[in-house]
C-alpha positions in Angstrom: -4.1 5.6 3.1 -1.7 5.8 4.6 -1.7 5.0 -4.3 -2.8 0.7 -23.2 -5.9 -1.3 -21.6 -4.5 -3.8 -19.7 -7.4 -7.0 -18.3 -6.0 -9.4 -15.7 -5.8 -12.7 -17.1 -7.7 -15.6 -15.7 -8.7 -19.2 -16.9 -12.3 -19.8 -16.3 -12.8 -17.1 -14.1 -10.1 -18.0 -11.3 -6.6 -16.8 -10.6 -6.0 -18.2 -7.4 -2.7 -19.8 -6.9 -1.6 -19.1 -10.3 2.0 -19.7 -10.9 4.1 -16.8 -12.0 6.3 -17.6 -14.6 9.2 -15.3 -15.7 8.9 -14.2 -19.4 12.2 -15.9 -19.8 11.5 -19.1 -18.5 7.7 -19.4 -19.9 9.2 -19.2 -23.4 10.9 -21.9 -25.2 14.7 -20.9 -26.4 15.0 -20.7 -30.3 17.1 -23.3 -31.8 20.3 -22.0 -32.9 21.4 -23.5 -35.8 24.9 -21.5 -36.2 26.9 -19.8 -33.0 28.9 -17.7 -35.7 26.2 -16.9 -37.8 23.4 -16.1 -35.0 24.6 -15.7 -31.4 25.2 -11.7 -31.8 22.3 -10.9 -33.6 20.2 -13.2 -31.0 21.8 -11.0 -27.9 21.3 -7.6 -30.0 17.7 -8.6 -30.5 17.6 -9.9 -26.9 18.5 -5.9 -25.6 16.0 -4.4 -28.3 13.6 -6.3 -27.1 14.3 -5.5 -23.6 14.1 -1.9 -23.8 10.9 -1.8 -25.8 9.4 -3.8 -23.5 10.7 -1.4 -20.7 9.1 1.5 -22.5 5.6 -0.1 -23.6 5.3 -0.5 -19.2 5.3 2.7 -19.0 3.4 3.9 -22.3 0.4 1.2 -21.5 0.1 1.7 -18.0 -4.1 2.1 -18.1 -5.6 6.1 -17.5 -6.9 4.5 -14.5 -4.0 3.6 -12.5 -2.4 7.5 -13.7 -5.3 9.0 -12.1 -5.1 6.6 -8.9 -1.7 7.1 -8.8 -2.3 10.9 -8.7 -4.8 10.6 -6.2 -2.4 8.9 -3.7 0.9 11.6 -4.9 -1.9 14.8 -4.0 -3.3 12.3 -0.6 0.3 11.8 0.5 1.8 15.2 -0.3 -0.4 16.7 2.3 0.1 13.7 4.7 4.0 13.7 4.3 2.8 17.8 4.7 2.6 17.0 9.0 3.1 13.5 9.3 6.9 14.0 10.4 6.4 16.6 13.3 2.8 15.1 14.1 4.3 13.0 17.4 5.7 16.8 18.5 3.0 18.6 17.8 0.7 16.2 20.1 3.6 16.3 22.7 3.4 20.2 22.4 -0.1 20.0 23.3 0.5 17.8 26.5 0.5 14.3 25.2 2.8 11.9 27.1 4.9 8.6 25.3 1.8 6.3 26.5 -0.7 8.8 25.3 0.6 9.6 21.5 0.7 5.6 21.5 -2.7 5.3 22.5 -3.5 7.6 19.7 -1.7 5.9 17.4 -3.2 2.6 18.5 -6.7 3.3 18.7 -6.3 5.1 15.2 -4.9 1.7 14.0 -7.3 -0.6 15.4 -10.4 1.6 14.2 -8.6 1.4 10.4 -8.2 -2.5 11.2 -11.9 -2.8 12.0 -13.1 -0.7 8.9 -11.3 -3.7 6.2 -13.8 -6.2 6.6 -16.6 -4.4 5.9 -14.6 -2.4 3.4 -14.2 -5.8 1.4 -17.9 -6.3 1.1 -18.6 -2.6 -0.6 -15.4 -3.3 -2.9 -16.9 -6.7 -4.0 -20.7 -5.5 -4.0 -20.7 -2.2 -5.1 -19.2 0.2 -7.5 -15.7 0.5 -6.3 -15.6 4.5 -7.4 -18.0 5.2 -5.1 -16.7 3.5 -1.9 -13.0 5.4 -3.1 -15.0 8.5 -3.4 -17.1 8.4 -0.1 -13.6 7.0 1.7 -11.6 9.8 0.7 -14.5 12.4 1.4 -14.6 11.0 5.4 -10.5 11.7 5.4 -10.3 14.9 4.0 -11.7 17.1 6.9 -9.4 15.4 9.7 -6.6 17.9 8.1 -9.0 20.4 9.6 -9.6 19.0 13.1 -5.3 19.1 13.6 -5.6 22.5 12.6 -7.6 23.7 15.2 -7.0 21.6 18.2 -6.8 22.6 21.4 -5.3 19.3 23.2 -4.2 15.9 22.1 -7.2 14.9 23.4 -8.7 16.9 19.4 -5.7 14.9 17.9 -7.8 11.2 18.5 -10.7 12.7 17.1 -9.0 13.5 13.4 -7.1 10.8 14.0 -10.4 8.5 14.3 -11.9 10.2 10.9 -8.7 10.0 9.0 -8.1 5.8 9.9 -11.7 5.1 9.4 -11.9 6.4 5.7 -9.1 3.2 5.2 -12.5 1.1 4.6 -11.9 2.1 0.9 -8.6 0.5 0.4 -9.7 -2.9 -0.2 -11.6 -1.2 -3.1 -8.4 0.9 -4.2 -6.5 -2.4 -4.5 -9.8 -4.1 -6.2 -9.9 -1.6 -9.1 -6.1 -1.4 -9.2 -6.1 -5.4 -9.9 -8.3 -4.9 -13.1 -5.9 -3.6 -15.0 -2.8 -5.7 -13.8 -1.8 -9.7 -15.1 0.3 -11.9 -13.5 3.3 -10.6 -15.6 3.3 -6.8 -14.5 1.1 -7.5 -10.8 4.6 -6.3 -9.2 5.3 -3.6 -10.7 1.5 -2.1 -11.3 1.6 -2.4 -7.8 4.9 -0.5 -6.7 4.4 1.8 -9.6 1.4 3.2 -7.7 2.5 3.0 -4.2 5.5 5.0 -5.4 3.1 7.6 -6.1 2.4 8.0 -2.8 6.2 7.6 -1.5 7.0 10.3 -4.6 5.1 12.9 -3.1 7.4 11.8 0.4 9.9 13.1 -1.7 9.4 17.0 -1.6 6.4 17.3 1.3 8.1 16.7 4.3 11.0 19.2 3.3 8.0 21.9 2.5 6.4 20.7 5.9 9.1 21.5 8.2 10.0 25.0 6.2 6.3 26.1 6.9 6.3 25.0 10.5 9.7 26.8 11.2 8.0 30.1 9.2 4.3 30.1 10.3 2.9 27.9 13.3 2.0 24.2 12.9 -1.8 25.1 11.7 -0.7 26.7 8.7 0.8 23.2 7.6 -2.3 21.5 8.4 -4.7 24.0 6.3 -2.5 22.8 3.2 -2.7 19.6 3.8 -6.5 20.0 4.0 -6.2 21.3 0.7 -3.9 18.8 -0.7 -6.8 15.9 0.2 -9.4 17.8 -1.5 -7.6 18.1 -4.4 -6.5 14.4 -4.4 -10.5 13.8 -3.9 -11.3 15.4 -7.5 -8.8 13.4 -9.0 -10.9 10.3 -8.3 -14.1 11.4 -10.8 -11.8 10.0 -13.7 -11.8 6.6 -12.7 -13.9 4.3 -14.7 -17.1 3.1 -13.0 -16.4 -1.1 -11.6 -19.7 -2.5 -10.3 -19.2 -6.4 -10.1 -23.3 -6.6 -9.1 -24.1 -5.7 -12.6 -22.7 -7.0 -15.8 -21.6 -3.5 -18.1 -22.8 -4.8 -20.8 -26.5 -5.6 -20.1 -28.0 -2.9 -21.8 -31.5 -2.5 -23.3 -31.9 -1.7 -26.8 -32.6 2.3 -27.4 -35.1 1.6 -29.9 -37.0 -1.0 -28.2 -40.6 -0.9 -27.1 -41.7 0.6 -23.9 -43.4 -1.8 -22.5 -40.0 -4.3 -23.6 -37.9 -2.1 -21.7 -39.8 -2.3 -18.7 -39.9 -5.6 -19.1 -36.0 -6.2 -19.1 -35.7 -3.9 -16.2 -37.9 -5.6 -14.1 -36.2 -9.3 -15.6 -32.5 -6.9 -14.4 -34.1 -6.2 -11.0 -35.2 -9.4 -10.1 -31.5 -11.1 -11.2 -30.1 -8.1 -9.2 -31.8 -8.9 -6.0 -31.3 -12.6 -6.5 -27.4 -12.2 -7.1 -27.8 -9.8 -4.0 -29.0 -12.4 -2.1 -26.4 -15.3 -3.3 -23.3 -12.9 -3.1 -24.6 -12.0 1.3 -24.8 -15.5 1.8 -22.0 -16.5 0.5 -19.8 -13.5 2.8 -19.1 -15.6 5.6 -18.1 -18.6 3.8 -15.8 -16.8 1.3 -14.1 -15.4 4.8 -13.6 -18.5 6.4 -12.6 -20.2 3.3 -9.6 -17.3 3.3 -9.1 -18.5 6.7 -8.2 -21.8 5.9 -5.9 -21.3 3.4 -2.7 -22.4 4.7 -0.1 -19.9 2.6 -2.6 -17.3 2.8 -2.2 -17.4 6.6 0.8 -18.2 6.7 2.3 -15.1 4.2 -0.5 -13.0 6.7 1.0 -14.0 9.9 5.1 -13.2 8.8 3.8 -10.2 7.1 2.4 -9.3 10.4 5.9 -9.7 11.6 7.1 -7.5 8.8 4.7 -4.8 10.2 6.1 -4.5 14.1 9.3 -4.8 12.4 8.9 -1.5 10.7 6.5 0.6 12.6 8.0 -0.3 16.2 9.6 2.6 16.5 8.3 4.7 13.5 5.9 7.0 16.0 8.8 7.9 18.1 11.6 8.6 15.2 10.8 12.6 14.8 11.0 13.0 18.6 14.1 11.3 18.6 15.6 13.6 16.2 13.6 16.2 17.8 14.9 15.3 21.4 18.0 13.4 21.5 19.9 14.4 18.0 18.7 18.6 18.5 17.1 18.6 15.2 14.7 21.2 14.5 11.6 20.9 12.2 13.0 21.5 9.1 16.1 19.0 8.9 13.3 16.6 9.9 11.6 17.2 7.1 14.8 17.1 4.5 15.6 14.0 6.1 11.7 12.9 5.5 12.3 13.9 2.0 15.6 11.7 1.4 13.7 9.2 3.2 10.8 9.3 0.6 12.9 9.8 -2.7 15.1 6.4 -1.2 11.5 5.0 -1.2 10.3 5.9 -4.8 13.6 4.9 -6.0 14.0 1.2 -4.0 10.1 0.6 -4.2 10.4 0.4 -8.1 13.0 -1.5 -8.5 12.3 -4.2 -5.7 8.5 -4.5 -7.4 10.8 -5.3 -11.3 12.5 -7.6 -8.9 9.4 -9.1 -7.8 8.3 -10.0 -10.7 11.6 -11.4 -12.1 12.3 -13.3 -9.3 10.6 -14.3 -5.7 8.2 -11.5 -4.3 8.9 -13.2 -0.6 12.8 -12.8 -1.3 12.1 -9.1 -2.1 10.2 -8.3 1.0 13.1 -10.3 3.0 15.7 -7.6 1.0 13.5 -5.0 1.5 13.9 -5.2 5.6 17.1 -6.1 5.2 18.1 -2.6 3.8 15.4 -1.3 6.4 17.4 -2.7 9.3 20.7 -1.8 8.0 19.3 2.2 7.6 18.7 1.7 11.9 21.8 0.7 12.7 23.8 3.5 10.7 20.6 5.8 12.5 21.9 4.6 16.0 25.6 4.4 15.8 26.2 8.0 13.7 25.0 11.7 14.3 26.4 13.2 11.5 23.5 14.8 9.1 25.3 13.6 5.9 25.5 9.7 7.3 21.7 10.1 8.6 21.0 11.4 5.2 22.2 8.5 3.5 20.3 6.1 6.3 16.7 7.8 5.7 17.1 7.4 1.9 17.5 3.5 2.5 15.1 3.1 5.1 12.6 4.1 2.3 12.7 0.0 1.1 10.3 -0.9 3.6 7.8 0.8 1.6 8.1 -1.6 -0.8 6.9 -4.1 1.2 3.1 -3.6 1.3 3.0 -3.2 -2.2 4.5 -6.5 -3.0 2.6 -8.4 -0.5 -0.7 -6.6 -1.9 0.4 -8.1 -5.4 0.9 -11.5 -3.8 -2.6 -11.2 -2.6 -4.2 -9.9 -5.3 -2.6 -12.4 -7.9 -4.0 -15.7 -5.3 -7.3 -14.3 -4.7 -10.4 -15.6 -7.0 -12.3 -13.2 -9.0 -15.5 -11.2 -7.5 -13.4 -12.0 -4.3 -10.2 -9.6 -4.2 -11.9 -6.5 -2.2 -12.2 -9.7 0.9 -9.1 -11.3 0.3 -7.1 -7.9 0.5 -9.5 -6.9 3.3 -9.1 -9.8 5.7 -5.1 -9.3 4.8 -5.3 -6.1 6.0 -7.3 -7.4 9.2 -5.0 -9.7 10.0 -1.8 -7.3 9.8 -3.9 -4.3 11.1 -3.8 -6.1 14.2 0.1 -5.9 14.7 0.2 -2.4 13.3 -2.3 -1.5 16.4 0.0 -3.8 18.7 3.6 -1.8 17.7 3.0 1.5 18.8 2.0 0.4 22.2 5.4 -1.6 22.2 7.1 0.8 20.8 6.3 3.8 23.4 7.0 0.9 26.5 10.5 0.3 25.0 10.7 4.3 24.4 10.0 4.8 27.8 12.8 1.9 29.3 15.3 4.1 27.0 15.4 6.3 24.1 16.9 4.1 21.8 15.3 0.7 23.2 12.6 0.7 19.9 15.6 1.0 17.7 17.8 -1.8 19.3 15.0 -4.0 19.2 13.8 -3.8 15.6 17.9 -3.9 15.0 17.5 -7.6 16.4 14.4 -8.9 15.2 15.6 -7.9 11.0 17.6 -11.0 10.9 14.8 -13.1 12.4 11.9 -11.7 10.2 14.9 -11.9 6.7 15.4 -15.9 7.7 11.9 -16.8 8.2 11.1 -15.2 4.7 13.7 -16.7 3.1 12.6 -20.1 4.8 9.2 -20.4 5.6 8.1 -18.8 2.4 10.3 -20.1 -0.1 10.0 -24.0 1.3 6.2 -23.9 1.5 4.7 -21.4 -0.7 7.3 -20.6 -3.1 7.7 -24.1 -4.2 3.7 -24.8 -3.9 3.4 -22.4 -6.4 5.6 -24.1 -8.9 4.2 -27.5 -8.2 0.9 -25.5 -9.6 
């Protein structure tokens, strides 16, 4: 879950396929009429310009995206609380390699299976609610850690926790309202970095508190952190696409008149009801046959292995083979999560400025350079360096959710980010099961083999995407 009033821009009601145009190159150059005269003012404008706009991203970013934002800094701080010494702890209470990947797995595939119906409630019913009920079935799996007796307890909160990501697609949804096709990248990363911000310090704190009190300490905290997250979601502006806001009865009409318009609101309710479930399947399958849709889904899916092949097993390497204890995990977690604020911005500005599939190619490009330092070096100052760039593959899902959201039609997004996150659910259930086989051929098998699929997934990227999507979108 694990992230000025701005209105995304559409012409007559769709945004699919939109081309994004850099401010620079959608604007037509002023003549200059003297080089002597005007080229120095022109560049001195040119920076002023550049910085205000800098500073007005930041001063009009909607109240709505601060308090999502928020939600997914207080969410993550009490994930990033455990989530670092979670594969020990489940080996501490008997869990072997193949079992914490079938927990991770199953945890995974149930999160998979919640998106498709999650994209129904975002498009069909107010998104607050769906974000409220999700993060209300998440909150108590904190709890169940706490007080379990096996690994066997660990599946169980496991189960809750993935299963409240049926509220994503709405998360994304509501996000989108307030983004155009200008500032889509950087809306995005700005509120993913939230959730890698809070990376920043909570790990660090994590492995302090398990080192100090035992391991259920950490996980009454985190309990606390999701609640507090929870509350933070009550600010959020109601978005109902069923009903239009501004379909309002007169306060000093009739009574009979008002009951008139209500039943007139019912019937058009039930009837766009009606239209919207029928229409479910076919929106779905119409996805489906998108070719760049599938095609960005199925090398994103790529992307995914990529990164989470080995991610389960990373503490209890440094736990098992590099002698680390519990809190230089946790620093290294917390380099790892500043690297990940710090690269996630600045690969979503260069997202927009320039190809969002180049910037998820140089986003697991730095991630596969952070392995092999991780593999060839044991000294803690090297590592340290390593974790903080490993942090760019969290820029990935934030770009490829702008992509997705910035080609998908209106009314439609909560499916379209949905069936996305079907389709690459499906490899993130698939890695951990690899991962654990290659952990158990050789401790650093996962690593050697994300080492040599980087180069594969960075080509592909560079040439799949930019030869059929890339230049579909400029023949827009």
């Amino acid at each position: 879950m694990t992230f000025g009033d701005i209105t995304t821009q559409r012409l007559d009601g769709v945004l699919k396929y939109t081309k994004v145009v850099h401010p620079s190159r959608g604007i037509s150059e002023p003549s200059v009429p003297s080089v002597q005269s005007v080229a120095k003012p022109s560049i001195a404008l040119h920076k002023t310009e550049k910085k205000n706009k800098s500073a007005k991203s930041f001063l009009s970013i909607h109240k709505d995206v601060w308090l999502l934002a928020l939600s997914l800094f207080t969410w993550g701080f009490g994930l990033g609380l455990y989530n670092n010494i979670f594969s020990i702890v489940a080996e501490s209470l008997g869990a072997k390699e193949g079992e914490i990947a079938f927990i991770f797995s199953v945890s995974f595939i149930i999160s998979t299976l919640s998106y498709i119906p999650g994209g129904i409630f975002a498009d069909n019913y107010n998104k607050k609610l769906v974000l409220l009920i999700g993060w209300a079935i998440g909150t108590p799996s904190a709890l169940i850690f706490a007080f379990a007796q096996s690994w066997h307890w660990l599946v169980l909160g496991q189960l809750l926790y993935y299963v409240s990501n049926f509220c994503m697609p709405a998360f994304w949804a509501h996000l989108l309202r307030f983004c155009d096709k200008h500032n889509a990248g950087f809306t995005y990363s700005f509120t993913s970095s939230a959730f890698s911000l809070s990376m920043i310090i909570s790990p660090a704190i994590g492995g302090v508190l398990a080192e100090i009190f035992e391991t259920r300490f950490v996980f009454i905290v985190s309990f606390v952190s999701f609640f507090i997250s929870t509350l933070f979601l009550f600010g959020l502006e109601n978005s109902n696409s069923m009903e239009n806001p501004n379909s309002k009865t007169s306060s000093n009409t009739s009574h009979n008149l008002q009951n008139d318009a209500k039943n007139v609101q019912n019937t058009n309710r039930i009837e766009k009801q009606s239209q919207k479930k029928s229409k479910l399947n076919f929106e779905y399958f119409k996805l489906l046959s998108e070719r760049r849709f599938i095609a960005f889904s199925f090398i994103f899916c790529i992307v995914t292995i990529v990164i989470n092949l080995s991610k389960p097993y990373l503490p209890l390497f440094l736990w098992s083979e590099y002698k680390f204890n519990y809190a230089q995990i946790g620093l290294l977690s917390a380099i790892s999560g500043l690297g990940a604020v710090t690269l996630q911005i600045a690969l979503g500005r260069l997202s927009d400025r320039k190809d969002k599939y180049h910037s998820i190619a140089l986003s697991v490009l730095i991630f596969g350079i952070s392995y092999i330092i991780l593999v060839f070096s044991r000294d803690f100052i090297v590592l340290a360096f390593a974790f903080f760039i490993m942090g760019a593959a969290n820029a990935t899902s934030s770009i490829a959710n702008s992509i997705i959201g910035m080609q998908s039609n209106q009314g439609s997004e909560g499916k379209a980010f949905a069936l996305f996150n079907t389709i690459t659910g499906i490899a993130l259930s698939i890695s951990p099961f690899l991962g654990g086989f290659l952990y158990s051929q050789g401790i650093f098998m996962p690593f050697y083999v994300t080492i040599f699929l980087v180069p594969f997934v960075f080509f592909s990227l560079f040439l799949i995407c930019d030869n059929t999507m890339s230049r579909d979108s400029r023949d827009m």
